[in-house]
Every structure is written in structure tokens, then in C-alpha cells.
C-alpha positions in Angstrom: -10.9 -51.5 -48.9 -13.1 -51.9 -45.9 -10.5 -54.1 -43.7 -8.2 -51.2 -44.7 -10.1 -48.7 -43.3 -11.0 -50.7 -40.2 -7.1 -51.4 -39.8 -6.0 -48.1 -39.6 -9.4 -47.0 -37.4 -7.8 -49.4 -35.0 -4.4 -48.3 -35.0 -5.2 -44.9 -34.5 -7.3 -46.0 -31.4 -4.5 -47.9 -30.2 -1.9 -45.0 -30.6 -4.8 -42.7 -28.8 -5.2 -45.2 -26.1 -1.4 -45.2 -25.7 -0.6 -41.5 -25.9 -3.7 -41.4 -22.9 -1.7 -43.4 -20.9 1.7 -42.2 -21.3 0.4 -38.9 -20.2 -1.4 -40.4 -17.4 1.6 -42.7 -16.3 3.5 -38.8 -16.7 1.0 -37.0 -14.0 0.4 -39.5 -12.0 4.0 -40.2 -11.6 4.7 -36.9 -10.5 1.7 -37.7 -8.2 3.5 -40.4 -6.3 6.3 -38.1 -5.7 6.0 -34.9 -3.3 6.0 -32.1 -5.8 8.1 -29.3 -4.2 9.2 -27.3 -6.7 12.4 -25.0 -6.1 11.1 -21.2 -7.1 13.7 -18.8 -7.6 13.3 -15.1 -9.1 15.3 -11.9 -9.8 14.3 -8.5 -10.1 16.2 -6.1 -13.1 15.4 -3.6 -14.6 11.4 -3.6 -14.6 11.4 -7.5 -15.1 11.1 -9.9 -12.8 12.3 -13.4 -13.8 11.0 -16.5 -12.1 12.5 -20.0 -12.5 11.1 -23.1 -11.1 12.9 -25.9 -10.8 12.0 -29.8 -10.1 13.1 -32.8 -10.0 11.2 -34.8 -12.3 10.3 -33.9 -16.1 7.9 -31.0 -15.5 4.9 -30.3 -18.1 2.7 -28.2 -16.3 1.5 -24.7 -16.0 3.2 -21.5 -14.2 1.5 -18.2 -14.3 0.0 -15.3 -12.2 -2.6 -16.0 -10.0 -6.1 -15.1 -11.5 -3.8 -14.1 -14.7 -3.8 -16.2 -17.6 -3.1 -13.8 -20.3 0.4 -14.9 -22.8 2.3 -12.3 -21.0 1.8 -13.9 -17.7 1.5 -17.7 -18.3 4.5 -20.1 -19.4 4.3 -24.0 -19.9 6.7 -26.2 -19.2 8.3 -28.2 -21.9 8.7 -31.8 -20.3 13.0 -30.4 -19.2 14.0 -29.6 -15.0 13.8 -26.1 -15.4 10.8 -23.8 -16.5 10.9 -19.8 -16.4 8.4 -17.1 -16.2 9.2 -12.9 -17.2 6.7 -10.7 -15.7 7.1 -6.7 -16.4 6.7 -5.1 -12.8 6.5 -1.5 -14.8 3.1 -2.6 -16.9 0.0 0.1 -15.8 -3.5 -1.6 -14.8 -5.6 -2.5 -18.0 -2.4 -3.2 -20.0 -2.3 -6.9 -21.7 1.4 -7.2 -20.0 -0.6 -6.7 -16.8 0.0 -9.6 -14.0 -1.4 -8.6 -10.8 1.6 -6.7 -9.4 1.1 -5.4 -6.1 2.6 -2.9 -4.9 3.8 -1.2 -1.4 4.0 2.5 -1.3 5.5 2.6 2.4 8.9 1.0 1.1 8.4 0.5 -3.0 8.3 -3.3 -3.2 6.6 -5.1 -5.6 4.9 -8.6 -4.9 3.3 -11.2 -7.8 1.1 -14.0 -6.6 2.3 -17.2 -8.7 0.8 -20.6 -9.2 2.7 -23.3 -9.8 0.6 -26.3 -11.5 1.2 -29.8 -12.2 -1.6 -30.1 -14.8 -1.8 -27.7 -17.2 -5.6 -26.6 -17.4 -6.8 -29.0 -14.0 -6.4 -27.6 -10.3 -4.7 -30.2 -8.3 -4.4 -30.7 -4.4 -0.9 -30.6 -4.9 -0.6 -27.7 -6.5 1.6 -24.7 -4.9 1.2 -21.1 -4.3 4.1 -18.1 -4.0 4.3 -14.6 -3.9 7.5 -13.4 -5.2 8.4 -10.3 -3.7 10.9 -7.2 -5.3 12.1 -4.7 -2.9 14.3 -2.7 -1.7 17.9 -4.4 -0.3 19.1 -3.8 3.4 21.3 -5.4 5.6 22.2 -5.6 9.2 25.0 -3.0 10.6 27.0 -2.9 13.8 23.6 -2.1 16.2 21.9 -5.1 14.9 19.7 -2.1 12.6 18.4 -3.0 9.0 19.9 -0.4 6.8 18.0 0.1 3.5 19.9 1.0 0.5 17.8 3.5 -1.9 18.0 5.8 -5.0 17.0 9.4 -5.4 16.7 12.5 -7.5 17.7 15.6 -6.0 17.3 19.1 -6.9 19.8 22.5 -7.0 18.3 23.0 -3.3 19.0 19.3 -2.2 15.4 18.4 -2.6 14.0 14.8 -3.8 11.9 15.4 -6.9 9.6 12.6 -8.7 9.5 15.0 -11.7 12.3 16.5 -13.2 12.4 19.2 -16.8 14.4 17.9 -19.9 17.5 19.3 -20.3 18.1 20.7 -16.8 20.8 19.3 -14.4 20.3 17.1 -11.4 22.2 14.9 -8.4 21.4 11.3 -8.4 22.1 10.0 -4.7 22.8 6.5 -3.7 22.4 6.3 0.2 22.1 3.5 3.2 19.8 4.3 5.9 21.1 4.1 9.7 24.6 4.5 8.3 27.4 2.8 10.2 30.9 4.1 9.4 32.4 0.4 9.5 30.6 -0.4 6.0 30.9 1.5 3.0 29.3 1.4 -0.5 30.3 1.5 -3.7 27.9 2.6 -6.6 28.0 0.3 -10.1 25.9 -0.8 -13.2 23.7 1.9 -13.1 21.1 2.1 -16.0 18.1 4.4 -17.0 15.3 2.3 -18.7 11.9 2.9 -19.2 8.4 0.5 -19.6 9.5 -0.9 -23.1 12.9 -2.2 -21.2 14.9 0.2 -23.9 17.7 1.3 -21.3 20.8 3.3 -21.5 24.1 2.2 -19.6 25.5 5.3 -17.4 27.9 3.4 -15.1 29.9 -0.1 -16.0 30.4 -2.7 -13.0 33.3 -1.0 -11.7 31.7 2.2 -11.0 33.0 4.4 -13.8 30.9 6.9 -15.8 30.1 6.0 -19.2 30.4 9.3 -21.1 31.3 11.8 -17.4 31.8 15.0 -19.7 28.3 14.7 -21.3 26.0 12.8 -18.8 26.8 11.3 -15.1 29.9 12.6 -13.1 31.9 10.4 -10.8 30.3 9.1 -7.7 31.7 11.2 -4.7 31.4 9.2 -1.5 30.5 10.4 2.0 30.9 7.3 4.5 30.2 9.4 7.9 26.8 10.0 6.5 26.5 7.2 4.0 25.4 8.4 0.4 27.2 9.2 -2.4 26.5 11.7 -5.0 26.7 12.1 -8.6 26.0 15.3 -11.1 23.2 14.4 -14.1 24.8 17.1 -16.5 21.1 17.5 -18.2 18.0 15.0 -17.8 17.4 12.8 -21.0 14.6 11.0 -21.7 13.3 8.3 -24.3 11.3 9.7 -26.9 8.4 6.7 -26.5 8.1 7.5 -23.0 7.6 10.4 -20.3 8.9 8.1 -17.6 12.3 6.9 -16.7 13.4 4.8 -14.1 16.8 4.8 -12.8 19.0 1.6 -11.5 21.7 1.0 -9.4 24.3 -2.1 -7.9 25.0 -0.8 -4.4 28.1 -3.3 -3.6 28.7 -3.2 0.4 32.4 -3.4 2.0 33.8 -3.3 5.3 35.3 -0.5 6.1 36.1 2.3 2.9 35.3 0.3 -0.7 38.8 1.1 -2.8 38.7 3.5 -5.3 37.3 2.3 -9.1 40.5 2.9 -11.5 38.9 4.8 -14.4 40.3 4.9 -17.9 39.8 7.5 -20.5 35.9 7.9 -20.4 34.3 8.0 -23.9 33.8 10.3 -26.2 30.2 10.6 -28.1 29.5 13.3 -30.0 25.9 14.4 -29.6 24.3 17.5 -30.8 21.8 19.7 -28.8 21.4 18.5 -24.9 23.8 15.7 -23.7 22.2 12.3 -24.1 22.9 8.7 -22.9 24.2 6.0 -25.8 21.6 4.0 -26.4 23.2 0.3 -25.7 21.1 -3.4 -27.0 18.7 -4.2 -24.1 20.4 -6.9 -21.7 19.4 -10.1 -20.9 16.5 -9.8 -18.3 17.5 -14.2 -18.7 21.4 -14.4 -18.3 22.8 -16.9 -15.8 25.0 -14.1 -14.1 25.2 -14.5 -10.2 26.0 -11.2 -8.9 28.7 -10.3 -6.6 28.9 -11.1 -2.9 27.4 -7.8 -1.2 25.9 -6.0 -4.1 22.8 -4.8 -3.7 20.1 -2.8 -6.0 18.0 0.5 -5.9 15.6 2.2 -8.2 14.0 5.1 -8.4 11.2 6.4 -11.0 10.6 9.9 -12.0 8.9 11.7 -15.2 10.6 14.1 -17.6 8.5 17.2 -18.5 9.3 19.3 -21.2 10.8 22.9 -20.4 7.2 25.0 -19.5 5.1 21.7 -18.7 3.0 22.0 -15.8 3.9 19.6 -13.0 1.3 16.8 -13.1 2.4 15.9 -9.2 1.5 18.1 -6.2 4.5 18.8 -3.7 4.1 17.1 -0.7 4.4 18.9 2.7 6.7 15.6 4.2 9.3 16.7 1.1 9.4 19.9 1.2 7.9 21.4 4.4 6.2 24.7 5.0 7.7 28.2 3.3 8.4 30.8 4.7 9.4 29.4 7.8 7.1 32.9 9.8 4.1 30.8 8.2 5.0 27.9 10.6 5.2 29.8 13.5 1.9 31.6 12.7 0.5 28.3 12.3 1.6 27.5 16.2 0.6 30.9 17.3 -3.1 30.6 15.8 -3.0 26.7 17.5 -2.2 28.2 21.1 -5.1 31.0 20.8 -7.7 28.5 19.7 -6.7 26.7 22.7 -7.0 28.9 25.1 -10.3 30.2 23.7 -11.2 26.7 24.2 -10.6 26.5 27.1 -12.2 30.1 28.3 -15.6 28.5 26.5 -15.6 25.0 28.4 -15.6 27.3 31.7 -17.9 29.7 30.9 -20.4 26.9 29.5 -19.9 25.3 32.9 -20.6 28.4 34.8 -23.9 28.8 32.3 -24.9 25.6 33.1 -24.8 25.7 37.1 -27.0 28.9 37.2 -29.6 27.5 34.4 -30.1 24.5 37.1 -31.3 26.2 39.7 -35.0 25.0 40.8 -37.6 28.3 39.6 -40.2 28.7 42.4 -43.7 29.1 40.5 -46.0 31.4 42.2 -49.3 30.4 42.4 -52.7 31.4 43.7 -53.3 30.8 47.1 -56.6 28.2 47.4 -59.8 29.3 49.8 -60.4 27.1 52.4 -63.8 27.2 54.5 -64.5 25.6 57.7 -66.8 23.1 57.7 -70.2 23.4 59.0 -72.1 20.7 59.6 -75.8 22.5 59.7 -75.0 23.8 55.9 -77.2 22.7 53.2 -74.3 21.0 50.9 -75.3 20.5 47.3 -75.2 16.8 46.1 -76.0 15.8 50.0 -78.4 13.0 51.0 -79.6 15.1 54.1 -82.6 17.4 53.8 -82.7 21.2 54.4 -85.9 19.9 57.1 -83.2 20.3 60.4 -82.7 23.2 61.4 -80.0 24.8 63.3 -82.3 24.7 66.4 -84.9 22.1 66.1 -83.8 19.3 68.6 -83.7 16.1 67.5 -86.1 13.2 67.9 -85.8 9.4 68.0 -88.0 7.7 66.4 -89.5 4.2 67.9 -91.0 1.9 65.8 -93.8 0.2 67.9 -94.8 -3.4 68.3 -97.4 -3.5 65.1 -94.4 -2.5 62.6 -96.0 1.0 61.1 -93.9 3.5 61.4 -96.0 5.4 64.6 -94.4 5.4 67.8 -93.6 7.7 70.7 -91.1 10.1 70.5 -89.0 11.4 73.0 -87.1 14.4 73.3 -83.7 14.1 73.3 
């Protein structure tokens, strides 16, 4: 029973020993080699999907940096090809969270990825991305970048970032620095929230889903590049104030033909118009898209008829009304100038006269003449001289004492 027991103790070390070394033998021979992995990614709908290829069997870790949550981590599986789905729409503190960074100037999104050979050591050889998600442009005619972009607009042709259930809007698809030698052509839009439950309003050529109930036909405006289409009334998910709003911009040369439309839809849907809820697509599918298309997004949130506005209106978006309150505004500006102005020289002027030198008058000071036959306190000379006593020089004689002759001066 004992040799048993020793016999499979030693087998099971020798299988250990030889699992170790496969595994060893695995990392270090991906060691030898130069690891450059190929990183790709794609940005749909909220989700951005990241693939990393390599060349040799790959079995380590790729995740956000400082992120290691399930949501943001993957492992690969030993095969060529490992992917990674981050949710660009998840709020700070969520556990889908990853670190997403994002750029208010111009709406891009950036995620710091780490791509490890070893799945819980730090290697040297390790490498480091950021995968950004932004907005598409393209160079025109004037060597210019022209950004494509998505907006909300208004009855009075103003962009809003919250909109009220039920009431109609424009969604605008426009190219900045338009050039009249390219034109667009809008496609695939979608509305989708946080949860990636989305709603299909456009197919790929451009045609409205349901027209009569929810989004009109695109009508296009090449002189000053954007093209406009009616929201009938503003829907919403019922999990979700917010709604985001996606679009394929495709780019052509010249006018983009006309989409032919067939017979749109026909859903019937009680109380306000609402969007068919399709199957969430796949954030994964190998689809390349078209030569030229590019995408826009825009976010707003749906309040309920009466709801306050949770965001203030921003003086860039909507200016100052009445316009007589601008030009007060300039008025007031010029007369505080000029005041200012009046005040610097009058400060000056204050200034010069305070720095004149004050004469002080004082008391004039007595001066006597000296006299020389005055008794002065304090001196060492006796009041014995008088005024008209002459003066005697005094001899000391030959025996030292102080008697001798005197003479008169």
C-alpha cells in the first residue's frame, strides 16, 4: 500500500514538474521573440471593441490600465486573436467603469490598455496603448480637416442637450469647412442608451425605418453641408433618461445619388410615436465598413412634459436676449472706460500737487556775540580778571617757589 502511495506521489510530482515547464518553455518562448502585438479597436454604439492580435499562441492578460475589474480585463485563451469590450457610456463608480477619458473640446473618448505577456507578472516587454474614439474628419479641397458631427436642434434652429418626451425635433448630420466637391450621405442611424438596448431609425441605405411615425427623410444641403431630418416626437427607453443617437456619414465626391426607398413600414403604436425596438447588434461582428463612411454621435436627455431642465443654457449656444441687452452691455463698457480713464488723470494731477516740498516754519534761534571778559558757566577761568585789571606775567625765580618779579605788561 505504501509503494502505492509513494508511486502516485511521484507521478503527480513528475506531471507538476512537467506542466512547470511547459508553461515556462510557453513564456519564455514568446520571450525570445519580439512581442509586438497588432491592437486594433472599433467604436459602436457605446462599446468600444479591442482586438489584439500576435503571432504566437497568446495566453496572457489584456485589460485597462489600473483596472482590473471582469468588465475590463479579458485573458487570452492560448489562440492568435484575443478581444477586449469596454462600455465608453459607463458613469464613474460603476463596476463597468474602465478609466475612460474623455475630451470635452471635440467629444473623444481615450482608454489606456495594457497588453501583458504573463498573466498576473509585469514584464519588460510588456506594451502600453491608448485607444482613442472620436469624432471622424477628413481632408477637403484646402488641405482643411472637416469634422463630421450629430446634433439636436430645436423649432428655432437651436442645439439642445435636453429635449421633452413627445415633442418634435430636427436631427442634423453636418461636415465642418464644407467643400461643395464632397457630399454626404446619412445611414444606419440608431438611438441606444447605457444598457446597449437601441432602436434602428435608418437602414444602410439611408431610408427611414417607420418615416410616418418617427424620422423623416434626410434632406441634403451640399452648399452648406448638413442634412436635416424631422424627429416626429422624442422617444425614450423606459430604463433610462438618456439617449444617444448614431450615425454612418458615408462621404462621396461630388452629389451622393439618391437612396431608392421602398414602402416604409407600417407599426401600429398607440399614444406618442415610438421607435421598434430591434435585438441589440453585434458590438463583435466581423463587418468592415464601407470605403468613406464615417460616424457621429450625439447624447441628450429626455425630460418628461413639465420637468425642470437639469442643464443651464449656455451663452456660446444661445447668445444674449433681447438683442437691446447687448448693446446696453457695450454702452455701460464704454462709460466705465471713460470714467477710467477721467480717474487715472485726476489721480495723477492729485498726486503732483501732494509732492510738493511743505516749508516748516520755525522759530528763529538767538545768537549772542561772544565776549571774552564774560564769566561763562562751566569755564576753567576765574571771575578774579577784570575787564580792566592789566595783566601780569608771572616769573618763576632761580630757587623754584613761586615768588618772582612781576612786570607790567
Amino acid at each position: 500500500m505504501k509503494t502505492i502511495m509513494s508511486s502516485l506521489q511521484s507521478f503527480g510530482f513528475v506531471l507538476i514538474a512537467v506542466l512547470c515547464s511547459l508553461h515556462i518553455q510557453l513564456v519564455w518562448s514568446q520571450l525570445d521573440t519580439e512581442f509586438v502585438p497588432a491592437v486594433t479597436a472599433t467604436c459602436k454604439a457605446g462599446y468600444m471593441t479591442i482586438r489584439v492580435n500576435t503571432t504566437q499562441p497568446f495566453g496572457g492578460a489584456v485589460h485597462a490600465k489600473d483596472f482590473r475589474s471582469p468588465s475590463c480585463l479579458t485573458y487570452g485563451n492560448g489562440s492568435h486573436m484575443t478581444s477586449l469590450g469596454i462600455n465608453l457610456l459607463a458613469p464613474q463608480g460603476s463596476p463597468e467603469y474602465c478609466g475612460v477619458l474623455i475630451n470635452n473640446k471635440n467629444d473623444e473618448r481615450s482608454v489606456p490598455i495594457s497588453v501583458r505577456i504573463h498573466r498576473t507578472l509585469e514584464l519588460a516587454d510588456d506594451k502600453s496603448y491608448v485607444i482613442t474614439c472620436g469624432k471622424a474628419g477628413f481632408k477637403n479641397t484646402r488641405n482643411e480637416t472637416s469634422i463630421v458631427s450629430l446634433k439636436l436642434l430645436d423649432q428655432n434652429g437651436k442645439r439642445v442637450q435636453e429635449v421633452v418626451y413627445g415633442r418634435p425635433y430636427t436631427l442634423r448630420a453636418e461636415i465642418s469647412r464644407p467643400d461643395e466637391l464632397y457630399g454626404i450621405r446619412v445611414k444606419s442611424c440608431i438611438a441606444f442608451n447605457k444598457k446597449n438596448s437601441n432602436v434602428s431609425l435608418t437602414d444602410d441605405k439611408g431610408c427611414p425605418v417607420n418615416p410616418s411615425n418617427v424620422l423623416s427623410h434626410f434632406k441634403y444641403d451640399n452648399k452648406l453641408g448638413h442634412a436635416d431630418a424631422t424627429l416626429h416626437s422624442m422617444f425614450r427607453f423606459s430604463e433610462d433618461s438618456q439617449l444617444h443617437f448614431q450615425c454612418d456619414i458615408a462621404l462621396c465626391k461630388g452629389a451622393c445619388a439618391d437612396s431608392v426607398c421602398s414602402e416604409p413600414f407600417n407599426y401600429q403604436i398607440a399614444g406618442f410615436p415610438q421607435a421598434q425596438q430591434l435585438p441589440p447588434k453585434d458590438i463583435y461582428s466581423e463587418t468592415i465598413p464601407d470605403e468613406g463612411v464615417m460616424m457621429a454621435s450625439t447624447s441628450v436627455f429626455v425630460l418628461q412634459p413639465g420637468e425642470q431642465p437639469t442643464l443651464g443654457a449656455s451663452c456660446d449656444e444661445y447668445g444674449l436676449t433681447p438683442a437691446w441687452l447687448l448693446y446696453l452691455c457695450i454702452a455701460f463698457g464704454l462709460m466705465f472706460l471713460i470714467m477710467l480713464i477721467i480717474n487715472v488723470f485726476l489721480c495723477s494731477a492729485m498726486t503732483c500737487s501732494c509732492a510738493r516740498t511743505e516749508v516748516i516754519e520755525k522759530e528763529p534761534s538767538i545768537i549772542e556775540d561772544y565776549d571774552p571778559y564774560r564769566s561763562w558757566h562751566g569755564s576753567q577761568y576765574g571771575s578774579s580778571v577784570g575787564r580792566s585789571t592789566p595783566q601780569y606775567l608771572l616769573k618763576k625765580d632761580g630757587s623754584g617757589n613761586g615768588n618772582g618779579s612781576r612786570s607790567e605788561k
